[in-house]
C-alpha positions as CSV (number, residue, x, y, z in Angstrom):
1,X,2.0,27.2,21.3
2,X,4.7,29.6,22.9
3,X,7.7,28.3,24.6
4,X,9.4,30.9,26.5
5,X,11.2,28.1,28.6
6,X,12.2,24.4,27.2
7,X,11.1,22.1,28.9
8,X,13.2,20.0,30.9
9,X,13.9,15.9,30.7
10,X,12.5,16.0,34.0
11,X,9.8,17.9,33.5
12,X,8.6,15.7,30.3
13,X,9.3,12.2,32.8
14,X,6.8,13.9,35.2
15,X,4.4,15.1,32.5
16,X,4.3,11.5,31.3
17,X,4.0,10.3,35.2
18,X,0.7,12.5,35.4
19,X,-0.8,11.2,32.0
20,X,-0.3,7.6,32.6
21,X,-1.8,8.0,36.3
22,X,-4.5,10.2,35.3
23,X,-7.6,7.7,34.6
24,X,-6.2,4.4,34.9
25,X,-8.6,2.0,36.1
26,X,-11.1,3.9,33.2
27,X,-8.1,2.5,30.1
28,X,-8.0,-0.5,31.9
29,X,-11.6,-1.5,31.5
30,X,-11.6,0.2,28.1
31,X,-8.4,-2.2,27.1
32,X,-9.4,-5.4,28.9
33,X,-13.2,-5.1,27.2
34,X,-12.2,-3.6,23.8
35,X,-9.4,-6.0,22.8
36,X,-11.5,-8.9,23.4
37,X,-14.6,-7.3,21.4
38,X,-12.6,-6.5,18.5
39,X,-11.2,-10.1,18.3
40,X,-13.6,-12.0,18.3
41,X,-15.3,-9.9,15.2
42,X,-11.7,-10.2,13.6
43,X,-11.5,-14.5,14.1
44,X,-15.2,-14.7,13.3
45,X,-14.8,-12.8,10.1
46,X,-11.1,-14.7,9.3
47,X,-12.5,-18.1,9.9
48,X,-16.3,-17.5,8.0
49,X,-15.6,-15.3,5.2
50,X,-18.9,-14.2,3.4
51,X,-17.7,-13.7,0.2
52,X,-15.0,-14.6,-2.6
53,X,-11.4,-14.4,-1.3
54,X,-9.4,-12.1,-3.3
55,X,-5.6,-12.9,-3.0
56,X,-3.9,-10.1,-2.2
57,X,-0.7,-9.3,-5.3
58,X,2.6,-9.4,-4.8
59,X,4.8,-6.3,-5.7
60,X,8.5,-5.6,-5.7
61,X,8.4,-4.1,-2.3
62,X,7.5,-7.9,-1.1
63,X,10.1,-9.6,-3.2
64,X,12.7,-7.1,-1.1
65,X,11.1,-8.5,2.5
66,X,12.9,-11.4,3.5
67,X,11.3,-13.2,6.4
68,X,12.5,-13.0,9.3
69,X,11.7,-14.6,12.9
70,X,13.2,-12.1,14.4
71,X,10.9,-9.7,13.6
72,X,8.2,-11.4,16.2
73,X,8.9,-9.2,18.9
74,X,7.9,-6.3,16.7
75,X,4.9,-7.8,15.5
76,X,3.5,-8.4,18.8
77,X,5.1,-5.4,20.4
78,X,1.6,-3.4,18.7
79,X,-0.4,-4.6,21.8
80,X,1.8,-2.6,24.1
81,X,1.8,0.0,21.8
82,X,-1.9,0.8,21.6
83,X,-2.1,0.7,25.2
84,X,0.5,3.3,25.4
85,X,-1.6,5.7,23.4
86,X,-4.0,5.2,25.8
87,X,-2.1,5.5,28.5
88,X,-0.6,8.6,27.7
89,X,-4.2,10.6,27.4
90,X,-5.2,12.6,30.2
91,X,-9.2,13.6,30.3
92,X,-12.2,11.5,29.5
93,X,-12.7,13.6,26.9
94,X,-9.4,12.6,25.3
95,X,-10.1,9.0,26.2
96,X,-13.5,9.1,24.6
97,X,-12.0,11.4,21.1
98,X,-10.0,7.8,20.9
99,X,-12.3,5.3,21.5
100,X,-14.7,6.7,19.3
101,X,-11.9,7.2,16.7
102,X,-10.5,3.5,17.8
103,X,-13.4,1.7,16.9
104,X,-14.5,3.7,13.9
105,X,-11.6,2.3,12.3
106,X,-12.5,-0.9,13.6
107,X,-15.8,-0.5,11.8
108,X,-14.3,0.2,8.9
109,X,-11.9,-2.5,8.5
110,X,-14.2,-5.6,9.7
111,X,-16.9,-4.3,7.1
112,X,-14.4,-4.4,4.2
113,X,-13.4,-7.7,5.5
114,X,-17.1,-8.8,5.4
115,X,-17.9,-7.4,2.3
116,X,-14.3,-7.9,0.1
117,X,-12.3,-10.7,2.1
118,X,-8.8,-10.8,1.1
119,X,-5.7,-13.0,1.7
120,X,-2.1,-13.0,1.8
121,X,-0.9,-15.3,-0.7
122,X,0.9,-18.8,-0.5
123,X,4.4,-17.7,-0.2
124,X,7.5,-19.8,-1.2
125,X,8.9,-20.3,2.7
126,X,9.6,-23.2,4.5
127,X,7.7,-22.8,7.5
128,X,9.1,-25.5,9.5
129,X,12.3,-23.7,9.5
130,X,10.9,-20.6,11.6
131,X,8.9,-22.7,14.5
132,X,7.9,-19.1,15.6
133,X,6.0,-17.9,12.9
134,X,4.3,-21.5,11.6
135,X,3.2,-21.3,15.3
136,X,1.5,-17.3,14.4
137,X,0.0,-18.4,11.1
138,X,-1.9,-21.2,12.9
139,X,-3.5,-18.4,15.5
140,X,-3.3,-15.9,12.9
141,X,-4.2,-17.4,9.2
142,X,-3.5,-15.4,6.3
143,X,-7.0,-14.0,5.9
144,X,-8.4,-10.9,6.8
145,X,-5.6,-9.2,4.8
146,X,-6.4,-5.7,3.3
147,X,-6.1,-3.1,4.7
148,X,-3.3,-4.4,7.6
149,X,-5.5,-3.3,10.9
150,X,-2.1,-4.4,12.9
151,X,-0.9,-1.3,10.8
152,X,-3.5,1.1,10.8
153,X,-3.6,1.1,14.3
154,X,0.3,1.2,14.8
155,X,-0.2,4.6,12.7
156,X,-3.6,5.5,14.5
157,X,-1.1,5.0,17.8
158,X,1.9,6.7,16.4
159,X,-0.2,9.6,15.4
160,X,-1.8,9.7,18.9
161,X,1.5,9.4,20.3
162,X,3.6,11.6,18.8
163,X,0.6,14.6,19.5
164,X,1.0,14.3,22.8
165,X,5.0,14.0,22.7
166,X,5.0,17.4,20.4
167,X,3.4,19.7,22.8
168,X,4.8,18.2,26.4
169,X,8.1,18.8,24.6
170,X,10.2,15.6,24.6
171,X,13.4,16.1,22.5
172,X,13.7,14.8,19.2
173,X,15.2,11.5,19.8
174,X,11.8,10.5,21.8
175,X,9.7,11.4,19.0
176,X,11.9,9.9,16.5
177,X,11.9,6.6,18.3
178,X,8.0,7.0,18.4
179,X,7.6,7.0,14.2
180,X,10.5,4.3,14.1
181,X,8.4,2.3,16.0
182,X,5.3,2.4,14.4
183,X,7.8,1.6,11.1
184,X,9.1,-1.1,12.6
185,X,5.3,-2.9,13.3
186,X,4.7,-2.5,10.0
187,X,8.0,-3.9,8.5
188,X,7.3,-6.8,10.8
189,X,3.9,-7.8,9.0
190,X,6.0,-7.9,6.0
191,X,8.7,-9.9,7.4
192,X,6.6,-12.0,9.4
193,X,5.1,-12.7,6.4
194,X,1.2,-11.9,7.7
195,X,0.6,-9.1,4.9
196,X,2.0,-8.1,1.8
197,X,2.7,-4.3,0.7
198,X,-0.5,-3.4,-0.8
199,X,-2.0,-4.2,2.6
200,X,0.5,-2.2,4.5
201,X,0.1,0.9,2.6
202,X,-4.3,0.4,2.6
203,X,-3.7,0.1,6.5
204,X,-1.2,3.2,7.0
205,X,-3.7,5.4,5.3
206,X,-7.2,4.3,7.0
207,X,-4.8,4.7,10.4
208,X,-3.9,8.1,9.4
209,X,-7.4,9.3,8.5
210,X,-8.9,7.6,11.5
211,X,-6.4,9.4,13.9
212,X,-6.9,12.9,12.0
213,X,-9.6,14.1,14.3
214,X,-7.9,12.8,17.2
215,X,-4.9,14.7,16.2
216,X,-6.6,17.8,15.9
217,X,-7.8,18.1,19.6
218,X,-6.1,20.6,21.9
219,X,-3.9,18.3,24.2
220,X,-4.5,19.3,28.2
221,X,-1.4,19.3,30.0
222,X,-1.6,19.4,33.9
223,X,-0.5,22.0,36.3
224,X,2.8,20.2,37.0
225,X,3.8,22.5,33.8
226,X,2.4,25.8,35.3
227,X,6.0,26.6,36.2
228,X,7.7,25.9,32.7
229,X,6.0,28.9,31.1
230,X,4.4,27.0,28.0
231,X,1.7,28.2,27.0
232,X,-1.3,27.2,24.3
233,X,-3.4,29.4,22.0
């Protein structure tokens, strides 16, 4: 990609304008049908494992984590995040690059949970004292623990993200925000105390691999650029 002019902060507003316009009653169904899907696999497989558990080890990384209830927002903040990745894609064949790449890492991690259940083990917390979080591990038990989907898609998304930010040109401070965020959603499964480590690091790399051919796709950029003077090769 040539830049013979930077792109301007106003430019990169409107780019993102165009992109989260482009398509949007096509993410909607997508999210609103998706989400739900992919749940109810997820509770099935939490609540009727099919095998032996396997509890998840502790490492030193874990013993650093202190929990935190603060770290909720976080947590949950992965369900706007997704959607953003979506939002942010442009042409159905974008949008379909993602699904497909979206729900082969679905595949992948409801079929390990099938075939090697894991768990997060009993930690030494007094739950009562964070209402907040003894509230999530009664939705959200301690199951279903390796590899950390809530991670791997928080990198699938960050991945996705950050493509799209690279060639419209947002400044540095945009993109940095974008990885901080995706650290952040993972820090908060370890302060939240849903996963341990092991299960963070399993989930970073199936989110990376699953975003890699997403990653890899020329992003379109609309016409609203035709005057910056970027061009692609």
């Amino acid at each position: 990609m040539n830049h013979s002019e930077t792109p301007s902060r106003g430019s990169v507003v409107q780019e993102v304008g165009v992109r989260l316009r482009a398509l949007w009653a096509v993410k909607a169904v997508g999210l609103t049908v998706g989400i739900p899907l992919f749940f109810a696999a997820y509770f099935y497989l939490l609540r009727h494992p099919q095998f032996p558990v396997t509890v998840m080890p502790l490492t030193w990384v874990d013993r650093l984590v202190t929990i935190r209830a603060e770290a909720l927002p976080l947590y949950f903040s992965l369900w706007v995040y997704v959607p953003l990745a979506v939002g942010l894609l442009k042409e159905r064949a974008e949008l379909w690059a993602f699904a497909l790449a979206a729900i082969a890492l679905s595949v992948v991690g409801l079929t390990l949970f099938f075939f090697w259940p894991t768990a997060v083990p009993p930690l030494d917390v007094d739950w009562s004292a964070y209402p907040s979080l003894a509230f999530l591990k009664t939705v959200d038990a301690a199951g279903n623990a390796c590899p950390s989907l809530h991670v791997a898609f928080a990198v699938f998304a960050a991945r996705c993200i950050g493509r799209v930010l690279r060639v419209i040109g947002a400044g540095v401070a945009v993109r940095a925000g974008n990885v901080l965020w995706a650290l952040g959603i993972a820090y908060s499964t370890l302060a939240t105390g849903q996963h341990v480590a092991l299960d963070v690091v399993a989930g970073g790399g199936l989110g990376a691999l699953a975003a890699w051919p997403v990653v890899r796709r020329p992003v379109a950029q609309s016409r609203s650029w035709a005057g910056v003077g970027i061009t692609q090769r």
